[in-house]
N, C-alpha and C positions, 0 to 999 in steps of 0.2 A: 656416698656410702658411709654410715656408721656401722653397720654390725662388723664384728671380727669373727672370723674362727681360727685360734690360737692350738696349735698341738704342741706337747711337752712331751719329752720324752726324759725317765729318767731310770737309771740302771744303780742297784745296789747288790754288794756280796752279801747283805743279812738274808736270813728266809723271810717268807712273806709276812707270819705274824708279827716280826717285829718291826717290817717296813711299816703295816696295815697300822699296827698298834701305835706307832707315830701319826702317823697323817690323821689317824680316822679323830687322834685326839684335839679337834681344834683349839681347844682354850687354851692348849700348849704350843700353842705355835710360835706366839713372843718371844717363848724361850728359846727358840731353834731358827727361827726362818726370820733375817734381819727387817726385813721389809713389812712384816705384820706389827703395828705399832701398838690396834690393842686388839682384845677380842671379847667382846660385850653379852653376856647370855641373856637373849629376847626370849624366848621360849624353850623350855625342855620339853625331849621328846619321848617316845616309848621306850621301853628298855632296850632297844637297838640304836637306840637314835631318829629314828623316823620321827619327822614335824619338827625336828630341833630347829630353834631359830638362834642363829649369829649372827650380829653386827660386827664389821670388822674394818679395821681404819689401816690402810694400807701406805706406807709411806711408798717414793719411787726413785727410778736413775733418775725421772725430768723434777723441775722444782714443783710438784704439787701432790699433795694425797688423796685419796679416793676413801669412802665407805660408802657401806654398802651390805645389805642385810643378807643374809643367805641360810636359805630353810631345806633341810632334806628332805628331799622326796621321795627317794628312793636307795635302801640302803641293802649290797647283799653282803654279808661278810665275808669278809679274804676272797671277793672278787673286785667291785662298784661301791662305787657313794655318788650320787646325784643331787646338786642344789641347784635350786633355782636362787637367781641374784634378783636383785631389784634396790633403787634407790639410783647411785648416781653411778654405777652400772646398772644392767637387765641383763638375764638371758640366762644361760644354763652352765652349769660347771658339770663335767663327769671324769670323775677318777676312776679307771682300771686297773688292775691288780693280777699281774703274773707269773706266777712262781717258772723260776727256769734254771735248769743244771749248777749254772755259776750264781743265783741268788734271785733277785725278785725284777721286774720290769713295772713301771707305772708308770701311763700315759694320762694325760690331763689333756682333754678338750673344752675348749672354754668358745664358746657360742655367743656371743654378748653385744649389747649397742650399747655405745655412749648416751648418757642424758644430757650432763652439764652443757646449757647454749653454746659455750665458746667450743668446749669437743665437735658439739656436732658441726657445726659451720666447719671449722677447719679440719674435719677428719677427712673428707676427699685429698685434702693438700699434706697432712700430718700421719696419713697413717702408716707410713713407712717407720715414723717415729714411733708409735703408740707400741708398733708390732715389735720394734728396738726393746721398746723400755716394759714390755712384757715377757721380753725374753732374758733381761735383764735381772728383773725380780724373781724368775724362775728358776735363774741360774743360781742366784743368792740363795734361793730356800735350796738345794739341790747341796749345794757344799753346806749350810749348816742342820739336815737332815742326815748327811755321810757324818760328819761331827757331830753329832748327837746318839746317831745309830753307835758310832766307836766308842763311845764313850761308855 
């Protein structure tokens, strides 16, 4: 087994446009989200963002980084943003967007295989780990997107 399917769940007291207006900002994510090391513009996209292309170099909890390109495919405002990944991940990223009494709710489902030779060989044995160290990284961007929003 290499693919994962990874759900995030994360809960904020801001309303949605100013959750929306963090995330949807990727080139700002270094500033906010520890784990984003850099974030590289391959392609811009329409005046929504559709076709954008980022490269993004991810540090982690385990000792090694990942990048890995990621293009929007589909973007609706203040609900989704959909990337497809590819490089040394694959697969899909989708972010939802929901406004609710006490502030905003956003779920990230992350659909993805491993490339890299050594992931895949030992992702049958390792992916107790992977799914660790993704919950990890999620959790870091979660507190410095609440510290970001406060600020």
């Amino acid at each position: 087994m290499t693919q994962f399917v990874l759900v995030t769940d994360w809960h904020f007291t801001q309303p949605l446009d100013r959750v929306w207006a963090l995330i949807e900002d990727t080139d700002r994510w270094p500033d906010w989200w520890p784990a984003v090391k850099k974030v590289e513009a391959i392609k811009a996209g329409d005046e929504t963002g559709l076709g954008a292309v980022r490269r993004i170099t991810w540090g982690t909890a385990l000792p090694y980084t990942l990048t890995f390109d990621v293009e929007v495919i589909c973007i609706e405002k203040h609900d989704s943003i959909e990337g497809r990944a590819s490089g040394e991940l694959e697969g899909i990223g989708l972010w939802n967007f929901h406004e609710e009494p006490e502030g905003t709710h956003v779920r990230y489902l992350w659909r993805v295989d491993v490339t890299r030779p050594w992931m895949k060989l030992l992702a049958p044995i390792l992916s107790p780990m992977f799914a660790w160290n993704h919950n990890k990284v999620m959790r870091w961007g979660l507190e410095g997107a609440r510290r970001a929003l406060a600020g």
